[in-house]
C-alpha positions as CSV (number, residue, x, y, z in Angstrom):
1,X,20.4,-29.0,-8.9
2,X,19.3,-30.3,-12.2
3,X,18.2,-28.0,-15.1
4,X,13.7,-28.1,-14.5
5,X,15.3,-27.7,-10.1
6,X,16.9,-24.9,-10.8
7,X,14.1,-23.7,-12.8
8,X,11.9,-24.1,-9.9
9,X,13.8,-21.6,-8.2
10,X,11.8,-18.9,-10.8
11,X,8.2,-19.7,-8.9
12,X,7.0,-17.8,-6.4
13,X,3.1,-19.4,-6.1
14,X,0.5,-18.1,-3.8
15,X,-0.2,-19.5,-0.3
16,X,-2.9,-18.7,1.9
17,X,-2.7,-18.1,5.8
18,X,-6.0,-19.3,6.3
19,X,-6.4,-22.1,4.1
20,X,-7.4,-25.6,3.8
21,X,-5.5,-28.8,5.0
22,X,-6.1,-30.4,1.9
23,X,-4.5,-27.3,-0.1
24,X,-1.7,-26.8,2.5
25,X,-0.8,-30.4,1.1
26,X,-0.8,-29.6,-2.1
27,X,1.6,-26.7,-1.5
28,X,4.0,-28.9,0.5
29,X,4.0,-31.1,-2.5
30,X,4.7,-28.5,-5.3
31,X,7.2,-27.4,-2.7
32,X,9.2,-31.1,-2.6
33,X,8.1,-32.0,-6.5
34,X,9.4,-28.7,-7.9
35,X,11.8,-26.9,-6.2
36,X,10.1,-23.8,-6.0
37,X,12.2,-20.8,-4.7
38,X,9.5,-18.7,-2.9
39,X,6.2,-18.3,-1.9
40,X,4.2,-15.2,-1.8
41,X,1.7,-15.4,1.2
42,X,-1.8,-13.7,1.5
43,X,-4.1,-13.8,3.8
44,X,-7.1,-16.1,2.5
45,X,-8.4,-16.7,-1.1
46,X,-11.4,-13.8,-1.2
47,X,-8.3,-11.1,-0.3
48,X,-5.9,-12.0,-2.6
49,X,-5.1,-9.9,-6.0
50,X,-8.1,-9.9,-8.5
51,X,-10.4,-11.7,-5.8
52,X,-10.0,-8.3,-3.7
53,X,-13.0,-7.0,-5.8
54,X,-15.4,-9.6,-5.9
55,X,-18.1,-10.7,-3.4
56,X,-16.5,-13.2,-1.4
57,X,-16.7,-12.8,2.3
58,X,-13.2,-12.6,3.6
59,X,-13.8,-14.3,7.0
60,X,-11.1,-12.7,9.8
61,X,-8.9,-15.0,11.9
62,X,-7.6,-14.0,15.1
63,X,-4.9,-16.6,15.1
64,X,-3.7,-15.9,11.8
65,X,0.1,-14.7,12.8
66,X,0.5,-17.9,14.8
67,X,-0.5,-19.4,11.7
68,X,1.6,-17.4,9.3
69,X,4.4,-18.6,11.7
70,X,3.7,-22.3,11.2
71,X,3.0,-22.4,7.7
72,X,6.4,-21.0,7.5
73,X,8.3,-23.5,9.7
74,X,6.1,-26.1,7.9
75,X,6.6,-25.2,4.2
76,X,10.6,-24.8,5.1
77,X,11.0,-28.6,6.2
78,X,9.4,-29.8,2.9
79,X,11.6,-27.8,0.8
80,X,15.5,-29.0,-0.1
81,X,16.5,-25.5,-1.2
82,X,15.1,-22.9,1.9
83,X,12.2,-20.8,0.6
84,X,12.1,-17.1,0.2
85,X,9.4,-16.1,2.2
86,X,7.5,-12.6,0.6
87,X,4.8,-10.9,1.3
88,X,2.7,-7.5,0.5
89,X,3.4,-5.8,3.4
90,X,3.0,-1.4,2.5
91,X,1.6,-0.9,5.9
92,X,2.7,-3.5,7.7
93,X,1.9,-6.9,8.2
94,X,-1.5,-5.9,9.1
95,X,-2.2,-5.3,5.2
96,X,-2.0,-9.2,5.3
97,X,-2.8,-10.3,8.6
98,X,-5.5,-9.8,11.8
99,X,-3.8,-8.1,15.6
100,X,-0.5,-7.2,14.0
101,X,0.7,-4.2,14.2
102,X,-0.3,-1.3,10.8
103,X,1.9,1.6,10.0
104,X,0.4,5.0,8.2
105,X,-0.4,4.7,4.3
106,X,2.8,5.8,2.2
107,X,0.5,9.1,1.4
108,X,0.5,10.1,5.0
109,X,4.4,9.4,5.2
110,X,4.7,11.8,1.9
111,X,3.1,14.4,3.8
112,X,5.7,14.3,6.5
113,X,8.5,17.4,6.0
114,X,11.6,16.2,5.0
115,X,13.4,16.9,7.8
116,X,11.6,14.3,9.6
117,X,12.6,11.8,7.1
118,X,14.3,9.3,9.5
119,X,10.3,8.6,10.4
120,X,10.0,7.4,7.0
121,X,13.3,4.9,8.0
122,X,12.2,3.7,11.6
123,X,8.6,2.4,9.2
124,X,10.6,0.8,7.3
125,X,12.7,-0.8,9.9
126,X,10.1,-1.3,12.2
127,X,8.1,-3.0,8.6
128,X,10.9,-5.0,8.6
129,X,11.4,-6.3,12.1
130,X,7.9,-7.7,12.4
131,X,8.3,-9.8,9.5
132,X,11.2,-11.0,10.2
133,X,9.4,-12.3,13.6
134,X,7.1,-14.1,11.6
135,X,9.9,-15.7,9.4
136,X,9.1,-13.3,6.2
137,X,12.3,-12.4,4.7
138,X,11.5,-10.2,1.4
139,X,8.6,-7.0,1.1
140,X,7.1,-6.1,-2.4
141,X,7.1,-3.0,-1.0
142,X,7.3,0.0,-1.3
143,X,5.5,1.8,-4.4
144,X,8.1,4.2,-6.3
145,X,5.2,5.7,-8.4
146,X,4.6,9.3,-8.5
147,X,1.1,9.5,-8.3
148,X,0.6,12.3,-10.2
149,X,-2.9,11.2,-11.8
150,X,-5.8,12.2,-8.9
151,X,-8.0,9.9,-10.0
152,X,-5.7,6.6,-10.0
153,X,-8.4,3.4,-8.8
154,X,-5.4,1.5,-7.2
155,X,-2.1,3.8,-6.4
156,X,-3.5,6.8,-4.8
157,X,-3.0,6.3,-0.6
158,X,-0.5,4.0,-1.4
159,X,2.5,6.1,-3.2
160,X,4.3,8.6,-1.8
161,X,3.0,11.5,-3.5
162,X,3.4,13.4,-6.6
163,X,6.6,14.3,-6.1
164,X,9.3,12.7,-8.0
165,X,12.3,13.8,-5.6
166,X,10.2,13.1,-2.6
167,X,9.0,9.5,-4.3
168,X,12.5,8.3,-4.7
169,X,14.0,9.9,-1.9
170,X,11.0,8.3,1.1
171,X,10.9,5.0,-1.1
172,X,14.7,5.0,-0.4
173,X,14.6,5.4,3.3
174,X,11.8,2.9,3.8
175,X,14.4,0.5,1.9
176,X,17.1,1.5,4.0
177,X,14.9,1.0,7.5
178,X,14.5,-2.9,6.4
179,X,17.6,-3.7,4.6
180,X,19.3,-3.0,8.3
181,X,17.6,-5.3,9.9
182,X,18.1,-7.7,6.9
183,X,14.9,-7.9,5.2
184,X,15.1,-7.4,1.2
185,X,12.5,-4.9,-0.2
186,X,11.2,-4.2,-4.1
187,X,10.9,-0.8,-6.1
188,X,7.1,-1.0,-7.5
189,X,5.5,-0.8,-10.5
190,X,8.1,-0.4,-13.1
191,X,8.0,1.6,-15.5
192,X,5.7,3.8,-12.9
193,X,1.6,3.4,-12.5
194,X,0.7,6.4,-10.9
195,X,-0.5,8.3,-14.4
196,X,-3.0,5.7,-14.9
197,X,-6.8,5.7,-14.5
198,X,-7.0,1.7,-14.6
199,X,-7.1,-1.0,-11.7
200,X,-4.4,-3.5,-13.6
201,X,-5.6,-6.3,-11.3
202,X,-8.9,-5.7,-13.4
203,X,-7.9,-4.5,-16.7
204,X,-4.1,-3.0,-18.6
205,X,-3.5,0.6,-17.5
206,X,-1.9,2.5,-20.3
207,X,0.9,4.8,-20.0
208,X,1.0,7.2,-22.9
209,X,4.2,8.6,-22.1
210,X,7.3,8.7,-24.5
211,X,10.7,7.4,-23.1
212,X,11.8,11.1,-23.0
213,X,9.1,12.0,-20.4
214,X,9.4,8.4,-18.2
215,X,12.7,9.4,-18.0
216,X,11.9,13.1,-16.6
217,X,9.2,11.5,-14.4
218,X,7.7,8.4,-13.8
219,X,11.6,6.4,-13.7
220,X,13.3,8.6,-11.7
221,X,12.4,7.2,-8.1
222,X,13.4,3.6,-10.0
223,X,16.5,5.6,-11.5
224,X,17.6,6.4,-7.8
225,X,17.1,3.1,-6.6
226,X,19.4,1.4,-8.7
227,X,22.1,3.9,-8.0
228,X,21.3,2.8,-4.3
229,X,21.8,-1.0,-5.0
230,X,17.8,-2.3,-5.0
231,X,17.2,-5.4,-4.0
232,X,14.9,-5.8,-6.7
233,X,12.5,-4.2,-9.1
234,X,8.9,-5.5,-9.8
235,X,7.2,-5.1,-13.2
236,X,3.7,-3.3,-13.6
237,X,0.9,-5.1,-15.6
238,X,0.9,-1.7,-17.7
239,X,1.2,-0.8,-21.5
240,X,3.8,1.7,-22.8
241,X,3.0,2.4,-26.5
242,X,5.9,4.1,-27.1
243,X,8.4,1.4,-25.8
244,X,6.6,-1.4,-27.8
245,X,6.5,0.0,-31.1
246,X,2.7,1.7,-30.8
247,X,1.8,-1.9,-29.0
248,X,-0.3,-2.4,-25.8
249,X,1.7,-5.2,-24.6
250,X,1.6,-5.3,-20.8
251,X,5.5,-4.5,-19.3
252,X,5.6,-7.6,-17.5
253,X,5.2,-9.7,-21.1
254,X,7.8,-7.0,-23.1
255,X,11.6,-7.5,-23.3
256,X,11.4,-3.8,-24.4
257,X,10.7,-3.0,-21.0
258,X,12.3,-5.1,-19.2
259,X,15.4,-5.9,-21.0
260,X,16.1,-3.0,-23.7
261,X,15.0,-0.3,-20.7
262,X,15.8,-1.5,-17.1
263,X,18.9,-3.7,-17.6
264,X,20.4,-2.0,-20.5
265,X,19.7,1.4,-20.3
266,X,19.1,1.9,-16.6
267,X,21.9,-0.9,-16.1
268,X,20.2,-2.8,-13.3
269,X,21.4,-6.2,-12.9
270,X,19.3,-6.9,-9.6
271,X,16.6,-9.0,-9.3
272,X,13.6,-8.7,-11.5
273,X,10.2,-10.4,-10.0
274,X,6.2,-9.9,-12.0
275,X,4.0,-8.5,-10.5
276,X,1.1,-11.4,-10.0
277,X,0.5,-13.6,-12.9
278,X,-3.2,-14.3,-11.9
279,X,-4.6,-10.2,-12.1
280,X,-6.6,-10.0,-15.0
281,X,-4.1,-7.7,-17.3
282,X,-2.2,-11.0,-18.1
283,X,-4.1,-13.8,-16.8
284,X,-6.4,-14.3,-19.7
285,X,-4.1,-13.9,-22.3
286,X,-2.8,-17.2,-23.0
287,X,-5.2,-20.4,-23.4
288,X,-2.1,-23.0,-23.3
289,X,-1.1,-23.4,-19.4
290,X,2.5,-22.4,-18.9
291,X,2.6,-20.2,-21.4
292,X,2.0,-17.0,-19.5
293,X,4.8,-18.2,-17.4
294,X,7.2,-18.6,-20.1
295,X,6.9,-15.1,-21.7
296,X,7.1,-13.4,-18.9
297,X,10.6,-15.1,-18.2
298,X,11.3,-14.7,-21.6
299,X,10.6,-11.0,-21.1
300,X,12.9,-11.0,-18.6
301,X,11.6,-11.5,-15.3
302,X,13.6,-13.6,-12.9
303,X,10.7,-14.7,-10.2
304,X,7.2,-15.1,-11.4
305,X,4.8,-13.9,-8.3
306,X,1.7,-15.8,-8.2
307,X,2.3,-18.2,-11.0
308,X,-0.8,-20.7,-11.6
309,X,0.8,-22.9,-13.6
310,X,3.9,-24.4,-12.1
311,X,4.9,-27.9,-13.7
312,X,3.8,-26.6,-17.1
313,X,5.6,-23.5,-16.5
314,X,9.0,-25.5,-15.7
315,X,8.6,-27.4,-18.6
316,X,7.8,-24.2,-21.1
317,X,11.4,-22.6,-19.7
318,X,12.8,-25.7,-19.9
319,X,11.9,-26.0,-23.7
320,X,12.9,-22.7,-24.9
321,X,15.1,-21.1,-22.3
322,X,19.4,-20.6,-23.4
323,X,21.0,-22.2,-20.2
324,X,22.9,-18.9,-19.9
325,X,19.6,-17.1,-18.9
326,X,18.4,-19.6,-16.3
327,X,22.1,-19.4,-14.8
328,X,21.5,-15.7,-15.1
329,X,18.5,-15.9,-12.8
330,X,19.3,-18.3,-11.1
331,X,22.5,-16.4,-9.7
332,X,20.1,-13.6,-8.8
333,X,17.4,-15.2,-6.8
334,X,20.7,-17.3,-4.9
335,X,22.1,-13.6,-4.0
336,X,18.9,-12.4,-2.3
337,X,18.6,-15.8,-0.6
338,X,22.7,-15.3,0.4
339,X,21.3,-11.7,1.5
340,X,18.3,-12.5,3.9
341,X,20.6,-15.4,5.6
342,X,19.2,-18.2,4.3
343,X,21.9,-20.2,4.2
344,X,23.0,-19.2,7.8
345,X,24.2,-22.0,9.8
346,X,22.7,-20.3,13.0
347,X,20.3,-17.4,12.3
348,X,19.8,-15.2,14.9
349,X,16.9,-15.2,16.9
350,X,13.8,-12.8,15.7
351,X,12.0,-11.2,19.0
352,X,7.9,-10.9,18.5
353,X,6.9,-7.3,17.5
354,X,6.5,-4.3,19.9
355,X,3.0,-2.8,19.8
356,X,4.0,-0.2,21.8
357,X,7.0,1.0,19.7
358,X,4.7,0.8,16.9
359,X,2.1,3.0,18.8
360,X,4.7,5.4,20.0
361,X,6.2,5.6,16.4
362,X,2.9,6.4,14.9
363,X,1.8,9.3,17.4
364,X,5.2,11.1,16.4
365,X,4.0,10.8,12.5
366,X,1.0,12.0,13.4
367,X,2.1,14.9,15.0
368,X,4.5,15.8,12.2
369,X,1.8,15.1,8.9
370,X,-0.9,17.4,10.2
371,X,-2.1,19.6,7.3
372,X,-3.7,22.8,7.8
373,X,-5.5,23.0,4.3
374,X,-7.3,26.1,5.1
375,X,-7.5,27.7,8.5
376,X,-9.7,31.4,9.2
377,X,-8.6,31.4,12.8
378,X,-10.0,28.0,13.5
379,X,-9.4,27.7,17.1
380,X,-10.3,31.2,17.9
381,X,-13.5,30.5,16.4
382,X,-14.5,27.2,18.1
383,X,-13.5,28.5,21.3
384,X,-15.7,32.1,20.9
385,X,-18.8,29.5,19.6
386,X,-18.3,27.1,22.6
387,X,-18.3,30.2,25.4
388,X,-21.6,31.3,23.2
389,X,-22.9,28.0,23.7
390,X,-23.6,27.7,19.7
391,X,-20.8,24.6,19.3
392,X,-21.7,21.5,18.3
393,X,-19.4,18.8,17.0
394,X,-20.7,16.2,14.9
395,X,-18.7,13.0,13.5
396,X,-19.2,11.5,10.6
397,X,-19.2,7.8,9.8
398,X,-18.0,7.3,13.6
399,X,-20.3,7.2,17.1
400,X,-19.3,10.2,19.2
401,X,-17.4,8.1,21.3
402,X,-14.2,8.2,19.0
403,X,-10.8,9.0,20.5
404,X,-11.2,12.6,19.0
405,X,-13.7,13.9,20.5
406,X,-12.7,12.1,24.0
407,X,-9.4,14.2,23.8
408,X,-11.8,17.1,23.1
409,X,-14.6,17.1,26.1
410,X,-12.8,18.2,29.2
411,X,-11.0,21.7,27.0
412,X,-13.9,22.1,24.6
413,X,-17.1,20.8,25.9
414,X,-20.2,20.6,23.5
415,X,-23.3,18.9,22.6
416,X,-21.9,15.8,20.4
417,X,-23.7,14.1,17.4
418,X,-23.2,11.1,15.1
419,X,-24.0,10.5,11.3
420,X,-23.2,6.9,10.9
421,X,-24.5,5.7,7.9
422,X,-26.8,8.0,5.6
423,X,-29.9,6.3,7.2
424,X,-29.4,8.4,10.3
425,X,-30.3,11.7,7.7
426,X,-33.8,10.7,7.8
427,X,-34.6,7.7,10.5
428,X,-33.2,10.3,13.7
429,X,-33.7,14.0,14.5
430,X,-30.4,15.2,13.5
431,X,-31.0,17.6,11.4
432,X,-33.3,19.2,13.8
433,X,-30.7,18.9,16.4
434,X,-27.8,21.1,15.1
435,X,-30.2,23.9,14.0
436,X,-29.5,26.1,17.3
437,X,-25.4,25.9,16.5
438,X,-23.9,28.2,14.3
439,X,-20.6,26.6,14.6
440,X,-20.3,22.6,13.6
441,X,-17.0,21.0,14.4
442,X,-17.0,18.5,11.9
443,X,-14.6,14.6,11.7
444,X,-14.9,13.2,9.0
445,X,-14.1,9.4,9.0
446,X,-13.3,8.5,5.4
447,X,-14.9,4.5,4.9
448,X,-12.7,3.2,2.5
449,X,-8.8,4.2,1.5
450,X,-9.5,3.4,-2.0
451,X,-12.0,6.0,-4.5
452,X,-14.3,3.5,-5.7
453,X,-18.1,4.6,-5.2
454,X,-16.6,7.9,-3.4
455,X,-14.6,6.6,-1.4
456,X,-18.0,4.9,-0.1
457,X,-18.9,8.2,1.0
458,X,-23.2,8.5,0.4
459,X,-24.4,11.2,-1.8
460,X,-27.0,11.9,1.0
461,X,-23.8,12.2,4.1
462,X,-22.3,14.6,1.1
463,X,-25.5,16.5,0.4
464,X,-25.7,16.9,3.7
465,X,-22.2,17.9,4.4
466,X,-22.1,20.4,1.2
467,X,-25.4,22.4,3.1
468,X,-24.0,22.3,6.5
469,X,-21.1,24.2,5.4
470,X,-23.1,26.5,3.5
471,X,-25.2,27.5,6.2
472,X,-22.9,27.0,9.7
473,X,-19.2,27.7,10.4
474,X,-17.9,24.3,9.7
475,X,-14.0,23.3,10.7
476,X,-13.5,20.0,8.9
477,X,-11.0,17.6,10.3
478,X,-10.2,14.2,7.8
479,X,-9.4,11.7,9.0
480,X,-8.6,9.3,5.6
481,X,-7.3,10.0,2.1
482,X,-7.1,13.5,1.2
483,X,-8.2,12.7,-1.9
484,X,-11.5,12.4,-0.8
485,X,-11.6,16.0,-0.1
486,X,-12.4,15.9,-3.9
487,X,-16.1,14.5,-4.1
488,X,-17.4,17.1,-1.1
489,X,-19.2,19.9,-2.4
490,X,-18.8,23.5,-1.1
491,X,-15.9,23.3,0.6
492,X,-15.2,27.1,-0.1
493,X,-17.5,28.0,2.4
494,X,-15.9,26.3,5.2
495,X,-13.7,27.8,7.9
496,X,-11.0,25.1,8.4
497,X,-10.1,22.4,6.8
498,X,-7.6,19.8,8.5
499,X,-5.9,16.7,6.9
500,X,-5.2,13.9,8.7
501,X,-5.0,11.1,6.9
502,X,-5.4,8.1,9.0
503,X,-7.9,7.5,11.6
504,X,-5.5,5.2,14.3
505,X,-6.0,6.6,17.4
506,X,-2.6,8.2,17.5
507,X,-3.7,10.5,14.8
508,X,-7.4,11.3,16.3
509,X,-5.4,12.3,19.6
510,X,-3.0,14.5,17.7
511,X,-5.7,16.0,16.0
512,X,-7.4,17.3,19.4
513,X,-4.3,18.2,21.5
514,X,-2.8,20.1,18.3
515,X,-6.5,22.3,18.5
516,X,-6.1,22.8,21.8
517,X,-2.8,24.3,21.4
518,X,-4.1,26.3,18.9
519,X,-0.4,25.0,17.5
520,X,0.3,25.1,13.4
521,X,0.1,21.9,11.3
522,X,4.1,20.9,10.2
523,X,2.7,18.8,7.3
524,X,1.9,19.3,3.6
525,X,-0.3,18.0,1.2
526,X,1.8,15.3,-0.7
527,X,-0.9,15.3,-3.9
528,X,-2.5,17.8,-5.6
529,X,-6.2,18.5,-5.6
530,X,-8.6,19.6,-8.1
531,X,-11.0,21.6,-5.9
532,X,-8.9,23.2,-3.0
C-alpha cells in the first residue's frame, strides 16, 4: 500500500441499504479510488444519525436484509483490501433493518438479576450470529454508560442502567456473547454520556465532571473493558471541562481525551473509532472540507465513522500526519480485520438467523426482568373485582386485541376497552363505559422508547390516566421504558404497578401467565426514578 492507501484504511463512510443506483456507484468508486477500510451501514438517508430527527419519511423495505446481503458481496469485489463491514446494531439488526430479528433494549437486560447474566451473553451471541449471516463483521455496540441522569434525550433505554458494576459487568458479557462467534464489538461513548441532558447528534453534551469523579464513575465500565482486551473504544461527541483546561472541546476533537486519558492513563492500545463525523456536535465546526477529518485523527482516533469528506480527508492526514502514527493505526485497524477473518482463505459458512431461538431467548428475559414496582395484593384484588363483576381492563395506546389481554380472557374474563390515541377521550363513550368498574386493569403501551414530547404520551391519555387512578383501583402494567413512569401523575394512588419494559409479544405473555400465577416479579428497576 502506498502512504494516501493506507490512509484510506482510517475511513469508515456511510452506506445506505436502501439507496440509489447512482449513489451505490459512487460508493463502489470511493471504495476502488481510495482504499477505504470500512463502511458503516444504515438503513436509508431519513434514519441515519442527525437525519433521525427531522421530517423525512423513512419509507420501510421488506427486502432490505437481502439487500444488506448484496451490498455487502457487492462493495467486497470493488475493494482490493476486504472491507470491515459495521453496523449499529444495540438490539439487533432490527435497529437497522425491516423482518430481522430485535432483542430487548440494554435497560430491560439491566433489569435482569445477575444471576441470570448468561442471558445478557446468549444477546450478545445471538446479536452476533445474525450479523455475521448478513456478512457484518464489527457492532458499535454496546453502550458502557451509566445512565445515571433520568432525564438523558438519547442514552436512557439504551444503557444498562445506573449502575456502574452492573454497566461494566452486562456490557462485558454482551461482548463476550459476539466475540465467540467472531464478531468484534465497541465500548460506547467514552469518556461516559449518561450524565448529560443533551442529544449530541443535535448539540455537545457537557460533562462537568472532574477526572477524580469519571474515574469513580462514568470510566469504570470503560476501565473494565480494557482489562478484558476491548476490541475497541468509540469516542462521545461530549465536552469535559476539566480535561481540556476549562474548554468545551468535544472528546472526539481532544488529544486530552483521547491520548493523555485512554491510551496513557487507562493504557488502552486497542482500536479507537469517532463516533459519526456528520452529528451536529462536530459537523459544523470546520468550513475547510477535510479538516474535521484531520483533527479528529490528530486527536487520536484511528477510524473515522461517517466521514463526509474522504479524498480531502486523505490528503489533510497525508499533509500533517508523522508516518509513525498512520503505521500506528494502521496496525490496529489490520488486527481487527486479522480478528473477524478477513483474510481467511476459506471462511466458514454463516447459517441465516433463527427467529425461533430469538423468540424463545426473549420469553426467558422476559420472565426474569418482571418488576413489581408496587404491589397491594394485586392479584387478589383483580380476582375479588372480577367474581364482583366490577373488572374492567382497558389498554392504552393498543386495541384490546393485544397478546396481553388474549393470555388474560379464558382465567380472568372482563369487559375490555381501548384508548388508542387521545381522540378516543372525547369522539367514543369511554369514559361512560368504565364508570360501573371499580377495579381498572390498566396496559400501558409506551409510543416511543425515547422521552421526547413524553415519551409521545398525550397530556389528555395522562389526564385521563392520573383521574382513573384516583378514583378506581388501577393495577398498571408497562409495557416500554420505565422512565416513563415519570410524566404520569398520581401514581400513589394506584394499587400495582408492573414494569415490563418491552412490548414483544414474549413479554405481554409473561406479563399475563406471571398474574395468573399470582407468582413474584425476579426483576429490578435498573434506574432510578424521581416519583416512585
Amino acid at each position: 500500500m502506498t502512504l494516501e492507501q493506507k490512509i484510506g484504511q482510517f475511513f469508515f463512510p456511510a452506506v445506505f441499504i436502501n439507496d440509489t443506483e447512482e449513489n451505490i456507484q459512487k460508493i463502489e468508486r470511493l471504495i476502488r479510488d481510495y482504499n477505504i477500510g470500512g463502511l458503516t451501514f444504515f438503513h436509508s438517508r431519513a434514519s441515519a444519525a442527525t437525519n433521525y430527527e427531522s421530517k423525512k419519511k423513512v419509507e420501510f423495505n421488506d427486502d432490505s436484509y437481502q439487500r444488506l446481503k448484496e451490498l455487502i458481496i457487492r462493495y467486497q469485489k470493488s475493494a482490493s483490501t476486504p472491507l470491515l463491514m459495521s453496523i449499529d446494531a444495540e438490539w439487533g439488526l432490527a435497529m437497522r433493518v425491516e423482518k430481522t430479528p430485535q432483542y430487548p433494549y440494554a435497560i430491560t437486560l439491566g433489569a435482569l438479576p445477575e444471576r441470570k447474566i448468561d442471558l445478557v451473553y446468549q444477546v450478545g451471541k445471538q446479536i452476533g450470529l445474525d450479523l455475521k449471516s448478513a456478512g457484518i463483521h464489527y457492532n458499535l455496540a454496546p453502550l458502557a454508560d451509566i445512565n445515571n441522569n433520568p432525564n438523558n434525550p438519547v442514552i436512557g433505554y439504551r444503557s444498562f442502567g445506573s449502575n456502574k458494576e452492573k454497566v461494566a459487568q452486562y456490557a462485558l458479557e454482551y461482548l463476550r456473547g459476539m466475540s465467540d462467534v467472531g464478531i468484534l464489538g465497541c465500548l460506547k461513548h467514552f469518556p461516559g454520556h449518561g450524565n448529560t441532558s443533551v442529544d449530541s447528534h443535535l448539540g455537545l453534551p457537557v460533562l462537568e465532571e472532574n477526572l477524580e469523579q469519571l474515574l469513580e464513575n462514568e470510566l469504570v465500565p470503560f476501565i473494565k473493558g480494557i482489562e478484558n482486551q476491548v476490541d475497541s473504544i468509540m469516542i462521545g461527541h461530549l465536552a469535559v471541562p476539566a480535561l481540556n483546561g476549562g474548554k468545551e472541546t468535544s472528546a472526539t476533537l481532544s488529544k486530552n481525551i483521547i491520548k493523555s486519558l485512554l491510551r496513557e492513563k487507562l493504557g488502552y492500545d486497542g482500536l479507537v473509532i469517532s463516533d459519526a463525523l456528520n452529528m451536529h456536535s462536530v459537523s459544523k465546526l470546520y468550513e475547510t472540507k477535510g479538516q474535521l477529518e484531520w483533527e479528529a485523527f490528530n486527536a487520536g482516533n484511528d477510524v473515522l465513522c461517517f466521514a463526509e469528506n474522504v479524498p480531502e480527508g486523505i490528503q489533510a492526514i497525508l499533509k500533517n500526519a508523522s508516518p509513525e502514527r498512520i503505521e500506528a493505526s494502521l496496525n490496529r485497524i489490520m488486527k481487527c480485520k486479522e480478528k473477524a477473518g478477513l483474510f481467511d482463505n476459506n471462511p466458514s459458512p454463516a447459517a441465516d438467523f433463527d427467529f425461533k431461538a430469538t423468540s424463545a431467548l426473549n420469553r426467558k428475559i422476559a420472565d426474569y426482568c418482571i418488576t413489581e414496582i408496587k404491589d397491594k395484593n394485586s392479584s387478589i384484588l383483580l380476582f375479588d373485582s372480577k367474581n364482583r363483576e366490577k373488572l374492567a381492563k382497558l389498554s392504552v395506546y393498543k386495541s384490546i386485541e393485544n397478546p396481553f389481554f388474549k393470555t388474560l380472557e379464558n382465567v380472568l374474563p372482563s369487559p375490555e376497552y381501548a384508548i388508542e390515541n387521545g381522540n378516543d377521550l372525547t369522539e367514543t363513550t369511554i369514559k361512560e363505559d368504565l364508570i360501573p368498574f371499580d377495579t381498572i386493569l390498566i396496559s400501558l403501551f409506551v409510543p416511543k422508547a425515547k422521552p421526547l414530547n413524553k415519551f409521545e404520551l398525550e397530556d389528555s391519555v395522562l389526564e385521563f390516566l392520573g383521574q382513573l387512578f384516583q378514583t378506581k383501583k388501577c393495577i398498571l402494567y408497562v409495557f416500554g421504558n420505565p422512565y416513563a413512569l415519570q410524566v404520569i401523575p398520581n401514581l400513589d394512588y394506584t394499587y400495582g404497578i408492573v414494569e415490563m419494559y418491552q412490548d414483544f409479544t414474549e413479554f405481554q405473555e409473561s406479563a399475563a401467565e406471571q398474574l395468573m400465577e399470582d407468582k413474584k416479579g425476579k426483576g429490578s428497576l435498573p434506574v432510578s426514578l424521581t416519583n416512585i
